[in-house]
C-alpha positions in Angstrom: 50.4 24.5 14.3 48.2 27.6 13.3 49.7 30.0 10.5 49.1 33.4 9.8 45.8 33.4 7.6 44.4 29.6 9.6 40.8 30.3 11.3 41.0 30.0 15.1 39.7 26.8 16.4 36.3 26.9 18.5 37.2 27.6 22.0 35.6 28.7 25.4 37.0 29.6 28.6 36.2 31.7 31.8 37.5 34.7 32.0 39.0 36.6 35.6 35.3 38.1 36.1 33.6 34.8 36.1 31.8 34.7 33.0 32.3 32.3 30.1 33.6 33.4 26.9 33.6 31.9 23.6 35.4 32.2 20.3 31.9 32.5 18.7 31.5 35.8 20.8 34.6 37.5 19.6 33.7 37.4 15.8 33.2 40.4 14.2 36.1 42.1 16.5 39.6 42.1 16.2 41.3 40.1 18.9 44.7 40.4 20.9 44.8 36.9 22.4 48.1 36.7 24.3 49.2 33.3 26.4 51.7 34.0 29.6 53.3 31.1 31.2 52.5 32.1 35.1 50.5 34.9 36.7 52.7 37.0 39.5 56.2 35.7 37.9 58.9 38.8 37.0 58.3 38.3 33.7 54.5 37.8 33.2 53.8 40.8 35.6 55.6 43.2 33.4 54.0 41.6 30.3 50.5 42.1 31.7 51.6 46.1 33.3 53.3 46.6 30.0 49.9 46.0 28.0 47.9 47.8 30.6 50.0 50.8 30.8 49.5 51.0 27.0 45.8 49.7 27.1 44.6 53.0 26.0 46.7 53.2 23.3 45.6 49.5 21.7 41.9 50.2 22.5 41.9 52.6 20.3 41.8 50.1 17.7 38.7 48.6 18.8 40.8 45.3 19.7 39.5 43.2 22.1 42.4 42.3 24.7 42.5 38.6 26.3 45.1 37.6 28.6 45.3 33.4 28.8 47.7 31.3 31.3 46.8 27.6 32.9 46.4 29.6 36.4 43.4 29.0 38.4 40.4 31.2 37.8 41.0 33.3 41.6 44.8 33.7 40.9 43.7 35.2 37.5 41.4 37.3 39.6 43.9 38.2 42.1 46.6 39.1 39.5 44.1 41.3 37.4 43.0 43.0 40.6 46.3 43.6 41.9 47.8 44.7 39.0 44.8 46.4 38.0 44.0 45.3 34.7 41.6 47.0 32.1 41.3 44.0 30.2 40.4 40.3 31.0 42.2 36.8 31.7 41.0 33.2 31.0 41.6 30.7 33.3 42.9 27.7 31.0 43.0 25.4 33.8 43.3 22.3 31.6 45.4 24.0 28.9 42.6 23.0 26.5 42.8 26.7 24.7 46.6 26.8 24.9 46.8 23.2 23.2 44.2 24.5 20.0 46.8 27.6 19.7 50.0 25.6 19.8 51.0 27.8 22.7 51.8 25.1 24.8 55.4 24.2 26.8 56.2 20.7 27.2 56.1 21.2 31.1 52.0 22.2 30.2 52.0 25.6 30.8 51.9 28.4 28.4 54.6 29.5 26.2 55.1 33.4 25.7 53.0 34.1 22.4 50.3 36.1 21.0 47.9 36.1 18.3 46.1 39.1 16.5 42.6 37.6 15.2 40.9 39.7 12.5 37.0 40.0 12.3 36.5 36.7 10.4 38.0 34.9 13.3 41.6 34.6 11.4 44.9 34.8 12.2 45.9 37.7 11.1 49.6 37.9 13.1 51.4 35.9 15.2 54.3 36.9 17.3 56.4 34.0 18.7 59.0 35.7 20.6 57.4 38.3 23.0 59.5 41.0 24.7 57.9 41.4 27.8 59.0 45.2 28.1 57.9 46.4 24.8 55.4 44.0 24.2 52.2 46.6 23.8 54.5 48.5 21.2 55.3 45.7 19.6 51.2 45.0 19.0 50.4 48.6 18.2 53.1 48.7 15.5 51.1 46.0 13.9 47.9 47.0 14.7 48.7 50.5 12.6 49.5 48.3 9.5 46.4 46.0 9.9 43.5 48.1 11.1 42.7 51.3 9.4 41.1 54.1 11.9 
């Protein structure tokens, strides 16, 4: 189970555009790597809208913002397009990212939880219980205390 202060373990993924990602490419930024259980359910949908209509606001930070769910890579396109989303998704297909973050449900998918990563590629936050309505506030309010601008 990571802790607040562990180093992320290597990971890469494709993201809703197509391209690969890897943890590797996200040193030297601070991350917002949230998991959602299931793309175009009540609850993810106003998670993702929530950190979109707040995207501004968080970017501001210079954070990168990752979205992460065991969807297939065109629903994750399909949901970021419909919802219009300014920031990506990874298709975790076979839940290998979600396992490494402990983010996993017993039924497989994704748990509601998101980590903040510093520059160094280290946990630098963790929230376990996400409000889906007031989840961007939620990250900003810690964002303020961690980052400096």
């Amino acid at each position: 189970m990571l802790k607040v202060g562990d180093e992320i373990q290597e990971f890469e993924g494709v993201l809703s555009s197509g391209q690969k990602i890897t943890s590797k490419e996200l040193k030297g930024k601070w991350v917002i790597l949230f998991f959602f259980p299931k793309a175009f359910t009540p609850g993810c949908t106003k998670e993702v809208c929530n950190i979109r209509d707040r995207f501004e606001n968080l970017k501001k930070y210079g954070v990168e913002i990752i979205g992460v769910s065991k969807d297939k890579l065109e629903t994750q396109k399909k949901f970021k397009e419909k919802y219009n989303l300014p920031y990506e998704l990874i298709a975790d297909e076979k839940g290998e990212i979600i396992k490494k973050f402990g983010a996993g449900k017993p039924n497989g998918s994704a748990q509601r939880k998101t980590f903040i990563i510093d520059p160094e590629g280290k946990i630098s936050f963790i929230f376990e219980k996400v409000n889906p309505d007031k989840h961007a506030e939620e990250i900003e309010k810690i964002l303020k205390e961690k980052i400096k601008i």
